[in-house]
C-alpha positions in Angstrom: 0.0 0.0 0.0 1.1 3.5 -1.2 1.1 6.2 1.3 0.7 10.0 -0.1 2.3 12.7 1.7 0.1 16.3 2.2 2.3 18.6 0.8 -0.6 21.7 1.0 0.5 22.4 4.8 4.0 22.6 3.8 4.9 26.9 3.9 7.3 28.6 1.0 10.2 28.8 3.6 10.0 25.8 5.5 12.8 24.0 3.3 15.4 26.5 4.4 17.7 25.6 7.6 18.1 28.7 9.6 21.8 29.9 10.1 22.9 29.5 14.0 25.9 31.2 13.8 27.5 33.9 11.0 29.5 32.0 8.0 32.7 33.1 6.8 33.1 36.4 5.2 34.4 36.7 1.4 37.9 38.0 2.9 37.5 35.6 5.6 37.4 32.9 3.4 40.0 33.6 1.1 42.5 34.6 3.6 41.3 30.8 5.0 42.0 29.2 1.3 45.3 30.8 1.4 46.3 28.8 4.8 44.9 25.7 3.6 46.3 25.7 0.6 49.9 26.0 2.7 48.8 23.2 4.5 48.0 20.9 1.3 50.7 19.4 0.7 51.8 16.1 2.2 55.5 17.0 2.6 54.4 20.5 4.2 51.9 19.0 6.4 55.0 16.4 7.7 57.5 19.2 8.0 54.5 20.7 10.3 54.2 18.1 12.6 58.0 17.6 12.8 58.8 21.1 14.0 56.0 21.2 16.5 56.9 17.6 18.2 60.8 18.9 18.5 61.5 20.0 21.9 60.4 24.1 22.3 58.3 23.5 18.9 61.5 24.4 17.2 63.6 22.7 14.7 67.1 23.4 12.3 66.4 23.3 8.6 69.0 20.6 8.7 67.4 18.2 11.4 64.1 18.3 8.8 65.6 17.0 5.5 66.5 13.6 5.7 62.7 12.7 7.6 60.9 14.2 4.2 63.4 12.6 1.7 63.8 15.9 -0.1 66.6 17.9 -1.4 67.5 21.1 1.0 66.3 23.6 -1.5 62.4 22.1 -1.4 62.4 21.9 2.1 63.2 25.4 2.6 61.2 26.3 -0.1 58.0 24.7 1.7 59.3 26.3 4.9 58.7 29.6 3.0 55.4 28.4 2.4 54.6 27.5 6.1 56.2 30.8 7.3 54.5 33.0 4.9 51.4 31.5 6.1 52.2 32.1 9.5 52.8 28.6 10.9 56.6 28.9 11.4 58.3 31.7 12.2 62.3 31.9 10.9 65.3 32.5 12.9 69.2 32.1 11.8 72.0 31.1 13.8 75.3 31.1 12.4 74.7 29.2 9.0 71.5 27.3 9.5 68.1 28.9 10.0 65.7 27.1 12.4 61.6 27.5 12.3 59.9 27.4 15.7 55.8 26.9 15.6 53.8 30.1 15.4 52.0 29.7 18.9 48.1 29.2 17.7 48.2 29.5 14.5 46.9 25.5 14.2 43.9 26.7 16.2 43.1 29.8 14.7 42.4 27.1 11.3 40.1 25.3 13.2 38.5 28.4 14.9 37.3 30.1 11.5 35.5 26.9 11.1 33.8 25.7 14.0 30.9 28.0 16.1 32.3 30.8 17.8 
C-alpha cells in the first residue's frame, strides 16, 4: 500500500535551515583558502608536525631534511610556504636557520571553522 504525503500544509520557507551562527566572510574565506592551501601538501603538512613535536616546537632546517626525503632547496622552499602562512616563524644562527611553531596558529584554522 502507497502512502501520499500532504504537501498543501508545507509553507514557501519551510525548506530553508536557519543559520545559528554567522558564515565566513568573502575576505574571511580567502584569507582561509590561502592557509589551507599551505597546509595541502603532504611534505608541508610532515614538516609541520616535525617542527612542532621537536622540543620548544622548534627545529634546524638541517634536522628536517632527511625525515621528508627531499633535497634542501624544497624543504626550505616549503618552509617559505609555512612561514608565509604564519605557521613557522624563521630565525638564523650562524649558517643554519631554524623554524619554531607560530603559537596558535593551528587553532586559529580550526577556529574560523567551527561555532564561535
Amino acid at each position: 500500500m502507497t502512502t501520499m504525503l500532504d504537501v498543501t500544509d508545507i509553507t514557501a520557507g519551510a525548506c530553508c535551515t536557519p543559520l545559528v551562527r554567522e558564515p565566513l566572510t568573502a575576505e574571511q574565506a580567502d584569507q582561509l583558502a590561502g592557509t589551507m592551501k599551505a597546509l595541502a601538501d603532504p611534505a608541508r603538512l610532515r614538516l609541520l608536525s616535525i617542527v612542532a613535536a621537536s622540543e620548544n616546537s622548534e627545529a634546524c632546517v638541517c634536522d628536517l631534511i632527511e625525515p621528508v626525503g627531499l633535497s634542501q632547496p624544497t624543504v626550505s622552499h616549503h618552509l617559505k610556504i609555512l612561514t608565509n602562512a604564519g605557521f613557522l616563524t624563521r630565525s638564523k644562527r650562524g649558517t643554519w636557520a631554524y623554524f619554531t611553531l607560530v603559537p596558535g596558529a593551528l587553532d586559529r584554522v580550526s577556529q574560523l571553522l567551527v561555532a564561535s
